[in-house]
Residue frames relative to the residue before (quaternion, step in Angstrom):
aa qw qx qy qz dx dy dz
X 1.0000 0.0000 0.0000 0.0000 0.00 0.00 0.00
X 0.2637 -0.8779 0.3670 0.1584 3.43 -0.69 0.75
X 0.4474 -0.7279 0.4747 0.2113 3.84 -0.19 0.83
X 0.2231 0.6357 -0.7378 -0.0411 3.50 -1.68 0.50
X 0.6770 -0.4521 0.3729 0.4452 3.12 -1.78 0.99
X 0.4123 -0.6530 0.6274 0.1002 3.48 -2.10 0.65
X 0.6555 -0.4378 0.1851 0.5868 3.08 1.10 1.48
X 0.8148 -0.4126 0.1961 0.3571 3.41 -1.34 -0.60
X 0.5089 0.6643 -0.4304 0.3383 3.60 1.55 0.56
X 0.5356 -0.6415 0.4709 0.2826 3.41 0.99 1.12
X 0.5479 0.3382 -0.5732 0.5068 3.85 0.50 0.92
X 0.2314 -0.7253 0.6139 0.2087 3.08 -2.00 0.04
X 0.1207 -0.8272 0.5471 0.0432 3.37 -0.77 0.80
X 0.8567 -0.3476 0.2929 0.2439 3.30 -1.76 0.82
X 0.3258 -0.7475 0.5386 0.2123 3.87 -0.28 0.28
X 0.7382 0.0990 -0.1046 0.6590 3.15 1.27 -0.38
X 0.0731 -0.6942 0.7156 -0.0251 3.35 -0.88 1.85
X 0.5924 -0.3911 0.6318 0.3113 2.90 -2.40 0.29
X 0.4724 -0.4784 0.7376 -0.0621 2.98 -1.67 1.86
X 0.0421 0.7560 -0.6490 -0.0741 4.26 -0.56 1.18
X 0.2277 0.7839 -0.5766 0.0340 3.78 0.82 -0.05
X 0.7404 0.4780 -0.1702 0.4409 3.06 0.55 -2.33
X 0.6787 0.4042 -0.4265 0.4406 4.16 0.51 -0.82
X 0.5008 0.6292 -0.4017 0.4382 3.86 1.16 0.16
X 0.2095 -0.4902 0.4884 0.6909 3.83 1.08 -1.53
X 0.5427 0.4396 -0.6693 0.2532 2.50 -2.55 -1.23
X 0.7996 0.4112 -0.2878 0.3298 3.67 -0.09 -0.15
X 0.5603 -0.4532 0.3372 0.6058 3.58 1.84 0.54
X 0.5750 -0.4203 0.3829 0.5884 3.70 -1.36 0.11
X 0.1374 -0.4458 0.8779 -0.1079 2.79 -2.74 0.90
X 0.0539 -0.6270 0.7754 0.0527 2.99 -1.84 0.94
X 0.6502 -0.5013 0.4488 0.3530 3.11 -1.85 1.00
X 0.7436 0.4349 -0.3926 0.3223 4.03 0.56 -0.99
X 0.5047 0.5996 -0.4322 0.4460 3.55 1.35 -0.62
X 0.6872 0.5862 -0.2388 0.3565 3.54 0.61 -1.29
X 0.6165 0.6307 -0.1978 0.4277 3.42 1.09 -1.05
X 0.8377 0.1400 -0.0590 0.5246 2.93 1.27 -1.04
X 0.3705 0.5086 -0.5612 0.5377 3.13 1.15 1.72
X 0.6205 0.4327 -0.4425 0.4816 3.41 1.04 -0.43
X 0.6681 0.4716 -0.3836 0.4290 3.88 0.47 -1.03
X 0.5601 0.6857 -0.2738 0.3757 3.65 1.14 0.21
X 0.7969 0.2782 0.0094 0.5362 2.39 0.95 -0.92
X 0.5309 0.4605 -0.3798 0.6016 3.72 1.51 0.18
X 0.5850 0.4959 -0.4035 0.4990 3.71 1.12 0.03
X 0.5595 0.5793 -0.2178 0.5513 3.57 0.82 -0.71
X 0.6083 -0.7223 0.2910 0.1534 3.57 0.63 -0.40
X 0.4372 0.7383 -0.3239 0.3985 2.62 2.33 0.18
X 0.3736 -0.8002 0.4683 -0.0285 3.70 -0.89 1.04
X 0.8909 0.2688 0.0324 0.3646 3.35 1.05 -0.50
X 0.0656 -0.8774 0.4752 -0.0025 3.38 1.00 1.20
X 0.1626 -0.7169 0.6777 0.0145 3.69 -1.19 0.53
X 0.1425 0.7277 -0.6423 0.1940 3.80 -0.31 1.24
X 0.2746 -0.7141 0.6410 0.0613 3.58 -1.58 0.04
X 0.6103 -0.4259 0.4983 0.4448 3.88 -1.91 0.67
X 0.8293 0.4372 -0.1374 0.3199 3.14 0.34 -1.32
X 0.6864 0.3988 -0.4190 0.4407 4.02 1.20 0.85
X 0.7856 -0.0560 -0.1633 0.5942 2.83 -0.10 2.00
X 0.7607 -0.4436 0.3827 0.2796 3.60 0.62 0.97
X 0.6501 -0.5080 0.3277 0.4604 3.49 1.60 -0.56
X 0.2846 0.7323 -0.4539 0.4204 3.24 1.83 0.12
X 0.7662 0.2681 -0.4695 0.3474 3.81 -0.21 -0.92
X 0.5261 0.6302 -0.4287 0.3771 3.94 0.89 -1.32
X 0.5835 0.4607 -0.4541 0.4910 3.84 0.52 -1.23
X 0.7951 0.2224 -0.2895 0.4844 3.90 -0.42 -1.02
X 0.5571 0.3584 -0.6266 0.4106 3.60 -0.09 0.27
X 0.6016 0.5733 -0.3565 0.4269 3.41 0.41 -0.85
X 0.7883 0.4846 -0.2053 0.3189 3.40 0.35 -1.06
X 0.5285 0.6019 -0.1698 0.5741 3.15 2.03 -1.18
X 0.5881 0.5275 -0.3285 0.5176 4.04 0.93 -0.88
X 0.7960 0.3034 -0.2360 0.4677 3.88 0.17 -1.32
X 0.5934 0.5107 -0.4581 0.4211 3.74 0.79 -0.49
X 0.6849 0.4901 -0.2155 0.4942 3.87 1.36 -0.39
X 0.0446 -0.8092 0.4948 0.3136 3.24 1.22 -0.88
X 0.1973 -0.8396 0.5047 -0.0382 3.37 0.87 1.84
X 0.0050 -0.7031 0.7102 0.0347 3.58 -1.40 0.50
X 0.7761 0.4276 -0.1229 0.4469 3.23 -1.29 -0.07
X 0.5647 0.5160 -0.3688 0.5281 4.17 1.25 -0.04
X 0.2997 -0.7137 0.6327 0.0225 3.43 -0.79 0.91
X 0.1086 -0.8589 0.4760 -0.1545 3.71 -0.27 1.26
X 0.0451 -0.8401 0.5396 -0.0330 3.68 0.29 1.69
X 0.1575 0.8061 -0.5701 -0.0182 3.48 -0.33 0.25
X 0.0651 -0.9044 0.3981 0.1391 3.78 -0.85 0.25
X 0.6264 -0.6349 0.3997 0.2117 3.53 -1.64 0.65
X 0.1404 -0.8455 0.4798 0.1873 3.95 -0.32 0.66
X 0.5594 -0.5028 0.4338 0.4960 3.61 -1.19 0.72
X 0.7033 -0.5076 0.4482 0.2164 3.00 -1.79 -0.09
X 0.5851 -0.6721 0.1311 0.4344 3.84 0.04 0.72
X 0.1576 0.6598 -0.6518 0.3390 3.39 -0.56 1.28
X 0.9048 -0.0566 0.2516 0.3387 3.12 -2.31 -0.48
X 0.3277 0.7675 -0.5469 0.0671 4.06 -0.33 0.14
X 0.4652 -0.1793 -0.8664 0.0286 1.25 -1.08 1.91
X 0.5630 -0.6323 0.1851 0.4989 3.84 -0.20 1.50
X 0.4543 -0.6571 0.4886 0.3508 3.50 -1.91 0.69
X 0.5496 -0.5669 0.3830 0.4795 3.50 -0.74 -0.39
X 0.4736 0.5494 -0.5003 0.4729 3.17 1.13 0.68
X 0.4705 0.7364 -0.3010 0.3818 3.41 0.92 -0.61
X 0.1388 -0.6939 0.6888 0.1575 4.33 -0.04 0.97
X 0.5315 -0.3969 0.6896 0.2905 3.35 -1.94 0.78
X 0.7831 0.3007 -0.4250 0.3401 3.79 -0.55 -1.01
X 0.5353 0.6061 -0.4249 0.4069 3.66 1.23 -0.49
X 0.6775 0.4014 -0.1753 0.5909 4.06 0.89 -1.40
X 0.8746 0.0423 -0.1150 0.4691 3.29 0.03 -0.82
X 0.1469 -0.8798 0.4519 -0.0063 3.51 0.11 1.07
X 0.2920 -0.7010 0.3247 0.5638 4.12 0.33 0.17
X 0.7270 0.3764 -0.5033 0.2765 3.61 0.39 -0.86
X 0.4487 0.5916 -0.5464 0.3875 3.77 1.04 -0.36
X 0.6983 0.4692 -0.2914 0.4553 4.01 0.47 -1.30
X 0.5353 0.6363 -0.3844 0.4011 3.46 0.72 -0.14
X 0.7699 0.5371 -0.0669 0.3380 2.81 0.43 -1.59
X 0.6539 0.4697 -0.1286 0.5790 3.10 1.45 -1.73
X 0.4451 0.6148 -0.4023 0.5119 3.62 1.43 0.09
X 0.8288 0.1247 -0.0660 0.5415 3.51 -0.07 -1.11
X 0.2479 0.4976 -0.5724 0.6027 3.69 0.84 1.38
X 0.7061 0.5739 -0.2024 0.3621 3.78 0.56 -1.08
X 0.6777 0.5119 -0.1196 0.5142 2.65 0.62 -1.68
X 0.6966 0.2969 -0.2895 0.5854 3.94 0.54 -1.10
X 0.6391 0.4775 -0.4420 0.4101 3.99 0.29 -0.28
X 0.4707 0.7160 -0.2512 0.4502 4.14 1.71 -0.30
X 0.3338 -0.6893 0.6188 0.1747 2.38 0.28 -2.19
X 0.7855 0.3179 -0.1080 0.5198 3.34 1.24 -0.88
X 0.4748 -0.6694 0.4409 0.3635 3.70 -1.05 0.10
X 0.6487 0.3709 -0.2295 0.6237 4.10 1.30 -0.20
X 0.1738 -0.5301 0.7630 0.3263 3.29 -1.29 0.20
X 0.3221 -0.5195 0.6208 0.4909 3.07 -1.79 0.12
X 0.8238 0.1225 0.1070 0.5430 3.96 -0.10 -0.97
X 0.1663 0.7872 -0.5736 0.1535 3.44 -0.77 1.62
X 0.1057 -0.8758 0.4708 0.0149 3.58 -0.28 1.58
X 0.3418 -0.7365 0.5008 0.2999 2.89 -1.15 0.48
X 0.6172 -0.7362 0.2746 0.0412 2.85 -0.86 1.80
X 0.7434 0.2353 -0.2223 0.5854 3.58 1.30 0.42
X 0.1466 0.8400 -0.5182 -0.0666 3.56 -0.84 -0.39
X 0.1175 -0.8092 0.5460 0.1825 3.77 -1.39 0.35
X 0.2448 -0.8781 0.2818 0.2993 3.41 -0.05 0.30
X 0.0148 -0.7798 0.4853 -0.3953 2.87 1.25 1.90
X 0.6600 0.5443 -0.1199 0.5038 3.25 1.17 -1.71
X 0.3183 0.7361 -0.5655 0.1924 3.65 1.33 -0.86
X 0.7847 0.5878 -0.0289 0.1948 3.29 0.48 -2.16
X 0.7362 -0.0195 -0.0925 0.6702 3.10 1.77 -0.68
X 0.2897 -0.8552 0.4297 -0.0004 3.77 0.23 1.26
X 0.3301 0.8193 -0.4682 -0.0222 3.23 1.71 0.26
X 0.6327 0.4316 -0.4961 0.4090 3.94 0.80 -0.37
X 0.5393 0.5233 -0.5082 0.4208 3.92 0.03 0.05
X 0.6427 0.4803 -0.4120 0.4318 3.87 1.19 -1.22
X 0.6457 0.5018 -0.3847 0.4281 3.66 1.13 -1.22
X 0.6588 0.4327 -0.4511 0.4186 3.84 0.31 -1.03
X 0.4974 0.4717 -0.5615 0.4636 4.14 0.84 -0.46
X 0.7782 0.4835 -0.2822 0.2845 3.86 0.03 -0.42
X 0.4415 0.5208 -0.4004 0.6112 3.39 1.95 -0.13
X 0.4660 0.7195 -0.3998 0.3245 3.53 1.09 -1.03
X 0.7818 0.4780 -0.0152 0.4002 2.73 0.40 -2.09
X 0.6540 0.4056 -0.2735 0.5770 3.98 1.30 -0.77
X 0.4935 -0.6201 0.4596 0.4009 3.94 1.10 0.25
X 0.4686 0.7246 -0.4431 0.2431 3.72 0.35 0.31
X 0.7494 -0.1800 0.0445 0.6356 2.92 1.95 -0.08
X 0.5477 -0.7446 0.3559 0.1375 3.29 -1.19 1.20
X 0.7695 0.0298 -0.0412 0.6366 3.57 1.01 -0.59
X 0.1913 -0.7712 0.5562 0.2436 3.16 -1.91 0.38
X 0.1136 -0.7292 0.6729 0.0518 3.55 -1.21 0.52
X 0.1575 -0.6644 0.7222 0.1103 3.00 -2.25 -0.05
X 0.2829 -0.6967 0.6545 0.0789 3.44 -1.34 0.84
X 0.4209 -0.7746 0.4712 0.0289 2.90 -0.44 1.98
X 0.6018 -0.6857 0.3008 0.2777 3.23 -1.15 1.60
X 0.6375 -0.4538 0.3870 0.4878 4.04 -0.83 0.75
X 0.7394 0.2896 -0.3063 0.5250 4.12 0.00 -1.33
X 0.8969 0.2529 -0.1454 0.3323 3.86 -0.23 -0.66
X 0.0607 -0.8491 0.5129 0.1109 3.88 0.65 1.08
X 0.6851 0.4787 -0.3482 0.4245 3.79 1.19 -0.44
X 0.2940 0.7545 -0.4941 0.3165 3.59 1.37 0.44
X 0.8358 0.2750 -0.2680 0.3923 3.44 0.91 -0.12
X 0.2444 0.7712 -0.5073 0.2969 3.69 1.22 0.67
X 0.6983 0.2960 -0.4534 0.4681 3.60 0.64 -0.12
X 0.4729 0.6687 -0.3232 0.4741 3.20 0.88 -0.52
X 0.5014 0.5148 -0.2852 0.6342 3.61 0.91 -0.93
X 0.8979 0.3151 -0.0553 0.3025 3.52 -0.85 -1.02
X 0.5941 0.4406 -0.4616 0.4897 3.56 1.22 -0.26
X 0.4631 -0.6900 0.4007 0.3859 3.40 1.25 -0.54
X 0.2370 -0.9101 0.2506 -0.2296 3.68 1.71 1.03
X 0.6268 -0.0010 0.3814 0.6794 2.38 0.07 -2.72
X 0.5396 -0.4457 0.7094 0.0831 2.41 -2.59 0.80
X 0.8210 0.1243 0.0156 0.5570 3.81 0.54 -1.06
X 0.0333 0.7663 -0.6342 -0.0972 3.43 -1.71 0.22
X 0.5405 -0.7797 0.3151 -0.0241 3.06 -1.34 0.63
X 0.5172 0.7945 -0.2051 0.2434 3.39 1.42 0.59
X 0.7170 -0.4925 0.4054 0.2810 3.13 -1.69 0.71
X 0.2712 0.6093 -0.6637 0.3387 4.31 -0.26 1.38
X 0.1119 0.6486 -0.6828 0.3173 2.70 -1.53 1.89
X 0.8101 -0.3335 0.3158 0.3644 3.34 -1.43 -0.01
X 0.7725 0.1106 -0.1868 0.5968 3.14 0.74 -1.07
X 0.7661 0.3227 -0.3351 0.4434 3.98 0.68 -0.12
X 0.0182 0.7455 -0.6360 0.1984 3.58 0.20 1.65
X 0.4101 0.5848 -0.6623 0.2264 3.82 0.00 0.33
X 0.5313 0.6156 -0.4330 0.3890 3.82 0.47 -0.68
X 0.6601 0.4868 -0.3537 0.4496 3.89 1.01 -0.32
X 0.6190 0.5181 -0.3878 0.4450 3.48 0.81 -0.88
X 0.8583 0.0493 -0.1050 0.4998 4.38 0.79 -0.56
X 0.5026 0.4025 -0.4369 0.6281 4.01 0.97 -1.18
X 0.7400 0.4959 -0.4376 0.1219 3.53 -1.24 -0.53
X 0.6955 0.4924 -0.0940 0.5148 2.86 1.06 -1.81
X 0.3206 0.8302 -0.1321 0.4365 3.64 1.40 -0.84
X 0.8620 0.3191 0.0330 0.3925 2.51 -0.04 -2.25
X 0.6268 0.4797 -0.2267 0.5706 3.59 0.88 -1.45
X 0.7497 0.3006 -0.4245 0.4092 4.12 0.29 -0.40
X 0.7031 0.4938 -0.3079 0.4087 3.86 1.02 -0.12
X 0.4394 -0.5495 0.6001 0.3807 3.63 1.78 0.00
X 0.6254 0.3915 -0.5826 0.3409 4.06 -0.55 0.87
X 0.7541 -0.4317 0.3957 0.2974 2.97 -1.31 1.07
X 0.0013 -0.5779 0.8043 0.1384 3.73 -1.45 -0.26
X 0.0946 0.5295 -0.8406 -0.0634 3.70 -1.30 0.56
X 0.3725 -0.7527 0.5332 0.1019 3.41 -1.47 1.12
X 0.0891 0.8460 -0.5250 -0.0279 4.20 -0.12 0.10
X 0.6685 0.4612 -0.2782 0.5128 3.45 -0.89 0.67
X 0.5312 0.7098 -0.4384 0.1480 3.28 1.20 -0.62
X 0.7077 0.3644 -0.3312 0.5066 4.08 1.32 0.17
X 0.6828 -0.6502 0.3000 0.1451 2.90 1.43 0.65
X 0.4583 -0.4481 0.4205 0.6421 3.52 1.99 0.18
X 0.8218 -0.3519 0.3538 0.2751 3.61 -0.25 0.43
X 0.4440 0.7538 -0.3486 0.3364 3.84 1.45 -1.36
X 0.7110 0.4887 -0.1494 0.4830 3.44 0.52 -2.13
X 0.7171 0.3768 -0.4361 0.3918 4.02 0.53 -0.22
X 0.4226 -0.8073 0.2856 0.2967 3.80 1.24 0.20
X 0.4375 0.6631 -0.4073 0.4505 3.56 1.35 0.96
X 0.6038 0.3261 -0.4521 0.5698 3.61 0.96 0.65
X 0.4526 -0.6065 0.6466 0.0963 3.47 -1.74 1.45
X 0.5648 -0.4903 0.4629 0.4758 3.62 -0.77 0.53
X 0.7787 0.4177 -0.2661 0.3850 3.91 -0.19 -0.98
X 0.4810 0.6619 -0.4859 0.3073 3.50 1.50 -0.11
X 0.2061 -0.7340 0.6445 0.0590 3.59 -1.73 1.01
X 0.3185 -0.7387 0.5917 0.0518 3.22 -1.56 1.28
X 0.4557 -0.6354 0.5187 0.3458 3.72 -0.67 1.13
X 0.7872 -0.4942 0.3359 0.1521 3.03 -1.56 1.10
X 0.7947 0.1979 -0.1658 0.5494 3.36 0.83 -0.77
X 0.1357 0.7092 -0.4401 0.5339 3.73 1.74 1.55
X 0.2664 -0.7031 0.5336 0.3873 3.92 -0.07 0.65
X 0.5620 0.6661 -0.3800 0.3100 3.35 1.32 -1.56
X 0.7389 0.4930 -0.3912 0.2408 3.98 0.89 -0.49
X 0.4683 0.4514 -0.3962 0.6481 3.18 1.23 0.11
X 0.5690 0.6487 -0.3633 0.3514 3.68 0.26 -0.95
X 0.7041 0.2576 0.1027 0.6538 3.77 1.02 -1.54
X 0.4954 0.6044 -0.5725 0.2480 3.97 0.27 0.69
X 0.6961 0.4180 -0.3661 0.4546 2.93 -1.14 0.67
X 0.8542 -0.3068 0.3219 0.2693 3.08 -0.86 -0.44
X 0.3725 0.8095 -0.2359 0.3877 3.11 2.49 -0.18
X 0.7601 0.4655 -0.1931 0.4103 3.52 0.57 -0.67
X 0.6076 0.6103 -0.2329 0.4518 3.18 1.68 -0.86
X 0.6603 0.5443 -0.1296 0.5010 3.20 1.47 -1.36
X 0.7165 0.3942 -0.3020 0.4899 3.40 0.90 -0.74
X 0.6728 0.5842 -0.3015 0.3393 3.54 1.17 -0.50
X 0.5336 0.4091 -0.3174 0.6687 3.52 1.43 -0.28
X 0.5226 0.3351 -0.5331 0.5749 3.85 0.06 0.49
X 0.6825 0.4669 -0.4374 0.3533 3.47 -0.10 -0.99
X 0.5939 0.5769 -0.3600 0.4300 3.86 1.10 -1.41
X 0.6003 0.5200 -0.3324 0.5086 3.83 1.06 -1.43
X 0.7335 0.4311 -0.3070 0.4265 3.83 0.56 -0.32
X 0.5542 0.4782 -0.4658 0.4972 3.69 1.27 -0.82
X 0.4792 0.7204 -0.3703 0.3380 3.79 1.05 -1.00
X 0.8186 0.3885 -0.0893 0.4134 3.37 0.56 -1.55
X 0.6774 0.5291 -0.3282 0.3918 3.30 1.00 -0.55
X 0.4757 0.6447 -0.2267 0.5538 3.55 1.86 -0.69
X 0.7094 0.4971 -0.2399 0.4383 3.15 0.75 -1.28
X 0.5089 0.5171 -0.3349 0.6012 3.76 1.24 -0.87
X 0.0473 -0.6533 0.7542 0.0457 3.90 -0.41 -0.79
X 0.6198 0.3115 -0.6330 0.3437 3.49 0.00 1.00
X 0.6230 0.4843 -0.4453 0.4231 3.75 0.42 -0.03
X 0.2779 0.7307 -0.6098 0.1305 3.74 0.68 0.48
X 0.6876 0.4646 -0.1932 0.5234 3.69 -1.33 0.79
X 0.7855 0.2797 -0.2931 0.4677 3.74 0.94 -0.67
X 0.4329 -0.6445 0.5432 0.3197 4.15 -1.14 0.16
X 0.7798 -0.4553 0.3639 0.2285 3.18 -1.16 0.99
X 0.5331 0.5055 -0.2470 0.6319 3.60 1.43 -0.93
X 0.5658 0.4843 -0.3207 0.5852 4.28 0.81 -0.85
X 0.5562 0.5014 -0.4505 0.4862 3.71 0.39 -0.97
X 0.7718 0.5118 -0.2640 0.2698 3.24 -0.39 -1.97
X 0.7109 0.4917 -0.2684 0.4252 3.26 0.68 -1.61
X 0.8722 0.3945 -0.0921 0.2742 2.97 0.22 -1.07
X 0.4314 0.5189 -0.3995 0.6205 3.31 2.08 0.42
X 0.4944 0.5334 -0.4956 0.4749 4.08 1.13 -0.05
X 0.8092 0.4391 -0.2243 0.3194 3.25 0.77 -1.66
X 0.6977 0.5505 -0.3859 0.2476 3.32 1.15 -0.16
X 0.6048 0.4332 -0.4656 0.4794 3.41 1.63 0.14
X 0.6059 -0.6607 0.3113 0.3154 3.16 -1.37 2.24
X 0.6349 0.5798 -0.4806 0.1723 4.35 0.34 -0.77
X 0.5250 0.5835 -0.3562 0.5069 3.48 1.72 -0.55
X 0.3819 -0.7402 0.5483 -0.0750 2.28 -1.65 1.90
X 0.6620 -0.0449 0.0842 0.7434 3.61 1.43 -0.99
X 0.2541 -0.5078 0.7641 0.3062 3.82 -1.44 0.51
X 0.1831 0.6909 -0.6537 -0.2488 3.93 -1.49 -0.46
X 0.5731 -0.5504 0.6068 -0.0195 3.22 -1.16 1.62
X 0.2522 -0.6831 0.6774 0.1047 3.49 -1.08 0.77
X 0.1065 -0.7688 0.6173 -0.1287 2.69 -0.88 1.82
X 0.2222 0.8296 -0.5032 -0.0955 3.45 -1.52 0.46
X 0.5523 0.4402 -0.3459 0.6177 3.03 1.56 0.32
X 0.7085 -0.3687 0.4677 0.3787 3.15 -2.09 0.13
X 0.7339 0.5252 -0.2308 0.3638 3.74 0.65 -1.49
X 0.6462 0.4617 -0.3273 0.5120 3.51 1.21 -1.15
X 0.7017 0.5169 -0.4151 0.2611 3.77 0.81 -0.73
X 0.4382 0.5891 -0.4182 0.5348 3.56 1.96 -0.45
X 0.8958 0.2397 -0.3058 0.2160 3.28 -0.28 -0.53
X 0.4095 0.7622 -0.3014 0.4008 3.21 1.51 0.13
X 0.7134 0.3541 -0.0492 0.6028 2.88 1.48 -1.77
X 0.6937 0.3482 -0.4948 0.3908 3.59 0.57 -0.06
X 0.4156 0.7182 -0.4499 0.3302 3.99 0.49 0.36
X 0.6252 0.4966 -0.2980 0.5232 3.25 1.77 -0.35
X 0.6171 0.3068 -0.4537 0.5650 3.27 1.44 0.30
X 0.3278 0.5791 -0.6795 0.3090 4.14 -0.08 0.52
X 0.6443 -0.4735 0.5378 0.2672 3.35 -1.43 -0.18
X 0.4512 -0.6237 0.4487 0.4540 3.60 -0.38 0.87
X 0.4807 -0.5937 0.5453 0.3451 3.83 -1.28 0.99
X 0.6932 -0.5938 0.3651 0.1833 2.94 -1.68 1.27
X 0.5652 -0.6293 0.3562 0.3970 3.79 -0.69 0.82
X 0.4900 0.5509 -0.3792 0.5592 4.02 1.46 -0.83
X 0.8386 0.1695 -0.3568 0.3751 3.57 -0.01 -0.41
X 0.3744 0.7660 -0.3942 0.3431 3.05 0.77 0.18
X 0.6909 0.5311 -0.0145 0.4902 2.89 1.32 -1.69
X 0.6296 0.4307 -0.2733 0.5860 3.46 1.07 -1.32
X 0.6877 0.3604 -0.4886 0.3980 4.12 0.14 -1.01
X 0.5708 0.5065 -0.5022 0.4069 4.17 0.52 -0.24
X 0.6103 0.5897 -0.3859 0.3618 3.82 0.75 0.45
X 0.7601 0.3763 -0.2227 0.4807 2.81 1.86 -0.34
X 0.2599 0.7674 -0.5675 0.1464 3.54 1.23 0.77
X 0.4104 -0.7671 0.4857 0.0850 3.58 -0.81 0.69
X 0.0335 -0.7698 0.6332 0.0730 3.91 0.21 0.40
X 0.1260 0.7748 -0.6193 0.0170 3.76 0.12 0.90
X 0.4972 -0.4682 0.5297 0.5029 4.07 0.97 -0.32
X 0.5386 -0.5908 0.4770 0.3653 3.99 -1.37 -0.40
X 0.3896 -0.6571 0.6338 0.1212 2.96 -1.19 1.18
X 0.5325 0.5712 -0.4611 0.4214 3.57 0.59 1.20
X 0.7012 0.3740 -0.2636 0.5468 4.03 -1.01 0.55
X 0.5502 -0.7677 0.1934 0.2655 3.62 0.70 0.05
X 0.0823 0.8861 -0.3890 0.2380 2.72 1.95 1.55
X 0.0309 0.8935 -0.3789 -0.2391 3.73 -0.30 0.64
């Protein structure tokens, strides 16, 4: 498995991390023993760098990472996990006040909720899991999480950048804020390269990448007519008319990658990944993982050959400005 620096905290992490959404739910049924042993899979394999949240499963995935780390006495694993605003708008409006969502004694609290949902007395890296860049101007929860910093409760700070607006954190990026960010870069969502990226790599912040198949779409194993059970995030995620549309792009991409003839031998999921990994500011892609099988192939893509500069070139034809498939836009 190969390693790149984690921005400017002198650790390195995995290029390919464990995605904990699905071992959380929301992702159809999941069992804790399946899950267990996607994570012990993947920490054999060489993966380093798990990314979970308060808000998969209520604390359900953080408990089994947690549980999966001490039953190993794990070193060396880098563990992001993150805090949500208080209930409102999400992703928040710009009407929305930070001290109102993210309040300190509320962040406090939702701190050492963490911490006991871990297992551990530090995070290493805890973001806050939404953002507008309304807030750009007065950052007061980033000033409070610098003060958990400071009380050891946790080592670094990030944010996961709101679904509609991935450049919402570019000042944020440069004032020097954050240590880490969170965003949505893929085939068809490649705007993060034209300002977050570049940004990102001259100021030393992390990039953890998510989304990078796009819900699954971008690995080419869903048929337009294909249906997700109800309690599947992807079914709301793909309604309408969403899945159909994204699946004939995807065909316009199996098209191109054939057409290149240097990726012979690799799946469409290889493509994807590895068109995140080839732009240098990424620090970790993390793949949703919940089996044993998805965690092999996730994690062997860091051994392929880096993906040829031609396709590289040809998949940036297929960035896709469709608007957000979020709020019940169909």
């Amino acid at each position: 498995m190969n390693r790149r620096p984690f921005g400017r905290t002198g650790v390195e992490v995995s290029e390919i991390g464990f995605g904990a959404w699905a071992i959380g739910g929301g992702w159809g049924g999941s069992d804790d023993d399946t899950s267990v042993a996607a994570l012990h899979t993947a920490l054999d394999l060489g993966c380093t760098f798990i990314d979970t949240a308060a808000g998969y499963g209520n604390g359900r995935s953080e408990r089994i990472v947690g549980r999966v780390l001490r039953d190993r006495h794990a070193t060396g694993v880098t563990v992001a996990t993150k805090t949500p605003p208080k209930p409102g708008p999400w992703p928040p409006s710009p009407y929305c006040l930070a001290g109102e969502r993210y309040p300190e004694a509320y962040l406090r609290e939702n701190v050492e909720e963490r911490l006991r949902s871990l297992g551990t007395e530090c995070l290493d890296l805890l973001q806050l899991h939404t953002w507008t860049r309304a807030w750009n101007r007065d950052p007061q929860p980033l000033l409070i999480l610098r003060k958990l910093r400071d009380e050891g409760k946790l080592r670094w700070i990030g944010v996961s950048t709101p679904e509609q607006d991935q450049d919402s954190v570019d000042d944020l990026i440069r004032t020097g804020l954050v240590d880490a960010v969170q965003v949505i870069f893929n085939i068809f969502e490649q705007e993060p390269a034209a300002e977050l990226l570049p940004a990102a790599r001259e100021h030393g912040v992390a990039v953890i990448v998510r989304v990078a198949l796009d819900e699954g779409v971008l690995s080419g194993k869903y048929a337009a007519d294909h249906r997700f059970p109800p309690d599947d995030f992807r079914s709301r995620y793909f309604e309408g008319d969403r899945l159909a549309r994204a699946v004939a792009r995807v065909e316009k991409i199996r098209a191109a990658v054939a057409t290149d003839g240097t990726a012979a031998g690799r799946s469409l999921a290889d493509v994807a990944l590895q068109f995140v990994l080839a732009h240098p500011a990424v620090s970790t892609v993390i793949p949703g993982i919940r089996t044993p099988d998805q965690a092999r192939r996730n994690c062997a893509v860091s051994d392929l050959p880096p993906q040829a500069p031609s396709l590289v070139a040809a998949l940036r034809a297929h960035a896709w400005r469709r608007g957000v498939w979020y709020g019940g836009k169909v």
